[in-house]
C-alpha beads as a LAMMPS data file, in Angstrom:
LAMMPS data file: protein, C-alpha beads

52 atoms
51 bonds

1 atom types
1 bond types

-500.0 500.0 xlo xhi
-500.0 500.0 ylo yhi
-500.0 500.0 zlo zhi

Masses

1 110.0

Atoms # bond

1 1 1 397.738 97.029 250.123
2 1 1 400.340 94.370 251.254
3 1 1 397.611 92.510 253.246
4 1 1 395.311 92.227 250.024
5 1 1 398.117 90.675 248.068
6 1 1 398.962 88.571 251.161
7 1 1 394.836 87.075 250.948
8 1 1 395.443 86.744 247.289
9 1 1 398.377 84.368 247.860
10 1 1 396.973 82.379 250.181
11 1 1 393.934 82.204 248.368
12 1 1 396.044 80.527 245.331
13 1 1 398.129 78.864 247.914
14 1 1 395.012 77.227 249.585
15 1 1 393.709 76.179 245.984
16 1 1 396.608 74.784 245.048
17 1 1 396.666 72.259 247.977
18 1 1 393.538 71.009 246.915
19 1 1 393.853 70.720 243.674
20 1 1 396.953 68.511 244.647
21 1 1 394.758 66.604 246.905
22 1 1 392.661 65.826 243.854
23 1 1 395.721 65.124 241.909
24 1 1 396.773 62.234 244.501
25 1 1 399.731 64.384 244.392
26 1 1 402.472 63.496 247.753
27 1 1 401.206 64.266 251.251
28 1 1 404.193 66.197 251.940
29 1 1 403.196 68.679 248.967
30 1 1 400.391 69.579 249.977
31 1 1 401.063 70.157 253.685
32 1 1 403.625 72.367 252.734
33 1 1 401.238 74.264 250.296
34 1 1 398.731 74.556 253.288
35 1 1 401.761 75.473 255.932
36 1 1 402.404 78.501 253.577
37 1 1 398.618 79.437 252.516
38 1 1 398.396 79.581 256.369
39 1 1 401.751 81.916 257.125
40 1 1 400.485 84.095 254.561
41 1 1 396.844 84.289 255.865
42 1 1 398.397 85.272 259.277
43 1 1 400.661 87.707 257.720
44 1 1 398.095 89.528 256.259
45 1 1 396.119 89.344 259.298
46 1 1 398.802 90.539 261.113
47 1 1 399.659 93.762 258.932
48 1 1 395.952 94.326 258.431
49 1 1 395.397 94.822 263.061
50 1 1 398.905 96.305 263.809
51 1 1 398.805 98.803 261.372
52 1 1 399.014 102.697 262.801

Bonds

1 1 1 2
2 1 2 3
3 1 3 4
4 1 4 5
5 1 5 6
6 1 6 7
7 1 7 8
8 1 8 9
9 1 9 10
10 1 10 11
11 1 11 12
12 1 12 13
13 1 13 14
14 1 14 15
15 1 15 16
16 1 16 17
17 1 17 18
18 1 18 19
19 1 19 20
20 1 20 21
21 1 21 22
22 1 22 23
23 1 23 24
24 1 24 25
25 1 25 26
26 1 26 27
27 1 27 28
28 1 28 29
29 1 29 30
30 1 30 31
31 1 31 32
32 1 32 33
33 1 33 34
34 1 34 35
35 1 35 36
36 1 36 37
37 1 37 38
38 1 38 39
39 1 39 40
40 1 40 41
41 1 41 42
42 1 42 43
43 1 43 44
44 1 44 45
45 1 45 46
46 1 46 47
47 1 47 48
48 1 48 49
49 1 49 50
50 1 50 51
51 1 51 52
C-alpha cells in the first residue's frame, strides 16, 4: 500500500519539476523537486522487493 502512495508522489513530484522547467522557474527548484521524486521512487522500490 505504502509503495503505491510512494509512486503516486513521485509521480506528482516528477510533474512538478517539469512543469517548473516550463515555468523558467530557478534551477535549484527543480533539482530539488527531482532529488525528492527520485528518493521517493527508490523508497517505494525499496518497500515493494524487501517486503516478507
Amino acid at each position: 500500500m505504502w509503495s503505491v502512495l510512494l509512486m503516486g508522489l513521485g509521480g506528482l513530484l516528477a510533474g512538478g519539476g517539469i512543469s517548473f522547467i516550463q515555468q523558467k522557474k530557478p534551477r535549484w527548484l527543480v533539482i530539488a523537486f527531482f532529488v525528492l521524486a527520485a528518493m521517493s521512487l527508490l523508497a517505494a522500490f525499496l518497500l515493494t522487493f524487501n517486503a516478507k
